[in-house]
Short mmCIF file of the C-alpha atoms (twelve columns), coordinates in Angstrom:
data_MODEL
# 
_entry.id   MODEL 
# 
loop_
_atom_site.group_PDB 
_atom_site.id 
_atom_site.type_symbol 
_atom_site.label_atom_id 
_atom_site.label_alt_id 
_atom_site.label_comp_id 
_atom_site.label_asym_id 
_atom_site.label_seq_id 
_atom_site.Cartn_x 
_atom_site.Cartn_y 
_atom_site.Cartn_z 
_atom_site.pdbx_PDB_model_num 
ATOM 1  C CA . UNK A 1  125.629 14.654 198.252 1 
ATOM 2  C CA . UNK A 2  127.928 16.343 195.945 1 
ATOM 3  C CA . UNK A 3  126.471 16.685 192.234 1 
ATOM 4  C CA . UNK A 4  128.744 17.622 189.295 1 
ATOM 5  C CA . UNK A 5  127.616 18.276 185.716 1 
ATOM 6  C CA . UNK A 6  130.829 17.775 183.630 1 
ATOM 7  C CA . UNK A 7  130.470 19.485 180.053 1 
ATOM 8  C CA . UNK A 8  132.309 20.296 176.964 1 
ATOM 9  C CA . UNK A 9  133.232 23.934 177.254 1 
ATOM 10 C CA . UNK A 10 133.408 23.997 173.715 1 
ATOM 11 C CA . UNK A 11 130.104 22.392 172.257 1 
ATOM 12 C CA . UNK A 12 128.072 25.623 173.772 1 
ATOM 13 C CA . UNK A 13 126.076 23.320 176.247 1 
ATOM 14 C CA . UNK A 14 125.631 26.320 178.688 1 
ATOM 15 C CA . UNK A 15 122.055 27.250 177.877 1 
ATOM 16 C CA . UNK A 16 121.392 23.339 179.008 1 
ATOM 17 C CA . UNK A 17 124.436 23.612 182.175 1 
ATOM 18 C CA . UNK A 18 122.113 27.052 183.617 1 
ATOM 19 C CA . UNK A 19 118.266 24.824 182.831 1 
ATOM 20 C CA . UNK A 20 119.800 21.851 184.982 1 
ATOM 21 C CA . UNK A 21 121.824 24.052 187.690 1 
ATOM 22 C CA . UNK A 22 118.362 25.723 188.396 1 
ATOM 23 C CA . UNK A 23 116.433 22.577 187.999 1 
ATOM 24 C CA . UNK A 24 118.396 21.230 191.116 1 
ATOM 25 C CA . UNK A 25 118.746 24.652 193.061 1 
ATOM 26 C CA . UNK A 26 114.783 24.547 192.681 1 
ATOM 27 C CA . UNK A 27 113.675 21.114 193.296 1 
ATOM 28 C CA . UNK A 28 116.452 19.731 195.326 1 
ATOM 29 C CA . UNK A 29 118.036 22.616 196.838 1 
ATOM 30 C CA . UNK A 30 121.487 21.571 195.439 1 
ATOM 31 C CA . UNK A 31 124.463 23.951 193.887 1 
ATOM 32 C CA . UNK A 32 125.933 21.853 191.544 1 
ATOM 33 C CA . UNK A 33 129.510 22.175 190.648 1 
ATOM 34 C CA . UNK A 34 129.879 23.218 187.012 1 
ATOM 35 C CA . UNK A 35 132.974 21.937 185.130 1 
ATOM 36 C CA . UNK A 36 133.888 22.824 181.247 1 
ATOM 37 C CA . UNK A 37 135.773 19.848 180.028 1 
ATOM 38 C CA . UNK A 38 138.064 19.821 176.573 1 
ATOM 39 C CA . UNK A 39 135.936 16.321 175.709 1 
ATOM 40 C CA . UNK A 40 133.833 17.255 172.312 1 
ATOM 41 C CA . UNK A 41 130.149 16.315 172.741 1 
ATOM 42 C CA . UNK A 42 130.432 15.426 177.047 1 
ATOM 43 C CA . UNK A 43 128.134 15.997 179.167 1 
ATOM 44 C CA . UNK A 44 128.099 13.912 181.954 1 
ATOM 45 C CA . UNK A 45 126.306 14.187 185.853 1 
ATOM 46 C CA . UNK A 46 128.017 12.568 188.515 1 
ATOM 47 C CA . UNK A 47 126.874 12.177 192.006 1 
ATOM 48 C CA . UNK A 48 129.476 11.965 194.555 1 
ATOM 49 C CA . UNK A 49 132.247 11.401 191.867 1 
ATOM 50 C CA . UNK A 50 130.176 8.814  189.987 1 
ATOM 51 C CA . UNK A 51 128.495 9.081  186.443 1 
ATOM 52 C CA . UNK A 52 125.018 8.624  186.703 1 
ATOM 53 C CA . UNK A 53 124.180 10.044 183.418 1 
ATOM 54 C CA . UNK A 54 126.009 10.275 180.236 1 
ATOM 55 C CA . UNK A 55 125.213 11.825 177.259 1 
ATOM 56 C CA . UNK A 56 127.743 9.619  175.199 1 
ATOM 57 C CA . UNK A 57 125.797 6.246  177.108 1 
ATOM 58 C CA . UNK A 58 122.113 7.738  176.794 1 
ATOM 59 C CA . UNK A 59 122.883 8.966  173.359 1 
ATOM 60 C CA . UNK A 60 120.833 12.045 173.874 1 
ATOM 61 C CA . UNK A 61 121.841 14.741 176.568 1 
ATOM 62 C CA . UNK A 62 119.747 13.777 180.098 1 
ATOM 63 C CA . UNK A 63 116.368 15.628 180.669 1 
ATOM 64 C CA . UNK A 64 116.432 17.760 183.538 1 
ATOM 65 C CA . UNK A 65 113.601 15.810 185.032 1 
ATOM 66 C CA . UNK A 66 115.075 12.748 184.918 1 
ATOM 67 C CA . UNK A 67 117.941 13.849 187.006 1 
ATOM 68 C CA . UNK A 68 115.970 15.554 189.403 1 
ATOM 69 C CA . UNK A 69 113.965 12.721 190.038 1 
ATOM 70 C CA . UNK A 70 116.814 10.471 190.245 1 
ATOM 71 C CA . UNK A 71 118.480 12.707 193.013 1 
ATOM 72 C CA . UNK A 72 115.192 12.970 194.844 1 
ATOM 73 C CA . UNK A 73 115.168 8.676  195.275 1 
ATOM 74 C CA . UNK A 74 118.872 8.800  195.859 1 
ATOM 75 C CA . UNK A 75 118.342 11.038 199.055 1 
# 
């Protein structure tokens, strides 16, 4: 499973990038891959090249939590 947290490199989203990266090193024992965007406000996760969560769709950036859980059913 290949997880990828897309983000605007811009909007200074890293504090939230590093609390989800070790969310999922921690509870799922997954590196995600980390990619700085030019798109203002994104901040997407995708799981094996598909968006699962999006910030722009949820209207609020996704709780660390929620992704974690959603990776642990996935598996």
């Amino acid at each position: 499973m290949k997880v990828s947290i897309i983000y605007c490199a811009k909007c200074n989203f890293d504090p939230r990038v590093n609390n989800l990266t070790r969310a999922l090193q921690e509870n799922c024992g997954i590196e995600p891959e980390r990619v700085g965007v030019d798109r203002r406000g994104t901040f997407d996760v995708a799981i094996d090249d598909q968006v699962v969560f999006s910030r722009e769709r949820l209207g609020r950036l996704p709780r660390d939590r929620e992704v974690v859980a959603y990776i642990k059913l996935m598996r």
